[in-house]
N, C-alpha and C positions, 0 to 999 in steps of 0.2 A: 549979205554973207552967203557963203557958196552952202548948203547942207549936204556933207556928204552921205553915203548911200547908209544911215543906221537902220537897223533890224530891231521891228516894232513886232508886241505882241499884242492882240486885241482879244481880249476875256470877257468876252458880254453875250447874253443869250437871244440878245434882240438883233435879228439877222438884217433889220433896215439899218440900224444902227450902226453894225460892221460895213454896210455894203458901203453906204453915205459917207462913212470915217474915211476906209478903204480908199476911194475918189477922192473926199479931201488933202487925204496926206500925201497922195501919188501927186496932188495935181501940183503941190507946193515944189517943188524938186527930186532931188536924187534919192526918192527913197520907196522902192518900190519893192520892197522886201518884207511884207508883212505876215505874220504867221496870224491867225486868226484861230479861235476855240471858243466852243460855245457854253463851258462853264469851266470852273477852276481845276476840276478833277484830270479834265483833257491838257490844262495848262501844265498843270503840280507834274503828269504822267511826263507830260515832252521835255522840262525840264529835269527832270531827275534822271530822264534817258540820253541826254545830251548835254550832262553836267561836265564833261570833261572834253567838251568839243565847242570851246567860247565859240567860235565862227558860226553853228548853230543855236547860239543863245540869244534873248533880243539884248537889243541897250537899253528899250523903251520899253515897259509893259504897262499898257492900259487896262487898268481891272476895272469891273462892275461891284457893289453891292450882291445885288439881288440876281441871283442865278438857281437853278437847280444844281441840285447833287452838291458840287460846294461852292457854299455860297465866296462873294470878296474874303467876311472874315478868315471862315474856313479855310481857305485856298494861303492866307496868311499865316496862317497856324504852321499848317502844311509845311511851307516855304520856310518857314522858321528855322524847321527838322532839318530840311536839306541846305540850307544858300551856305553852310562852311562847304560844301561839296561841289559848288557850281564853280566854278574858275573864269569869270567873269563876274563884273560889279552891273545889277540889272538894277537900273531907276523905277519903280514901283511907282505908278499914276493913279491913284483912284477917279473915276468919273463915274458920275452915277448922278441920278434928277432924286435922288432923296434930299430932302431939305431939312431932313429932322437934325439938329444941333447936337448930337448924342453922337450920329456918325459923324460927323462932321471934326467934332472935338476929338472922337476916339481915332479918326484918319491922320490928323494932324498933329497928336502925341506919338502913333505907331513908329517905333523907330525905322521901320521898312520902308515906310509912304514916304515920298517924294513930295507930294503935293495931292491937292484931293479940288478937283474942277467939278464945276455941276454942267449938267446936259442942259441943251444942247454948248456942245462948245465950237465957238468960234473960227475961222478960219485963222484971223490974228494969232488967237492962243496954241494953234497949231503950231502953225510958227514960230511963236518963242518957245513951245517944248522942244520941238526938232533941233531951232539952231541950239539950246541949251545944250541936249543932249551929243552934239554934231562934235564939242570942243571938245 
């Protein structure tokens, strides 16, 4: 399946983690469009400032758990307040190497979450987010 070019956003504060993602997701196809931030506060700010400009919003956004300033939950709070305002539908990824079953339950009740993958993830699971996300 062809992936067309969607606009990812990657929310983690581990800069090997962005750089690695980064390479992985370029290297699958058409999609080299990634906006990168290193905790949720810088995510919540771009979003709220380009709520009425889908063309700069992601389709994709990969959040972390564990960040400074605001954390995954946090930044979900946040998100909350503003997505009647965003004019675009943003898929919400949680990824994060926590295994405790408390996030795990509480990602996959959140009505915003998408899905919640553990680190390291996959090249394969790249892929079927991308092309999920591509239709």
């Amino acid at each position: 399946m062809e992936i067309k070019n969607i606009r990812i956003a990657l929310v983690d504060d581990d800069s090997s983690y962005q750089f690695l993602t980064s390479r992985t997701i370029r290297s699958i196809g058409n999609t080299n469009d990634i906006l990168q931030f290193y905790n949720g506060l810088e995510a919540i700010q771009y979003l709220s400032q380009n709520a009425h400009i889908p063309q700069e919003l992601p389709d994709l956004l990969l959040l972390d758990i564990n960040m400074p300033l605001l954390d995954g939950w946090m930044f979900l709070e946040e998100y909350s307040s503003i997505k009647d305002r965003i004019e675009k539908e943003i898929n919400i990824v949680m990824v994060s190497s926590s295994i405790d079953s408390k996030d795990i339950d509480r990602a996959r009740q959140h009505e915003d979450i998408a899905d919640y993958l553990m680190k390291p993830v996959s090249i394969e699971k790249f892929k079927e987010l991308l092309e999920a996300n591509a239709a």
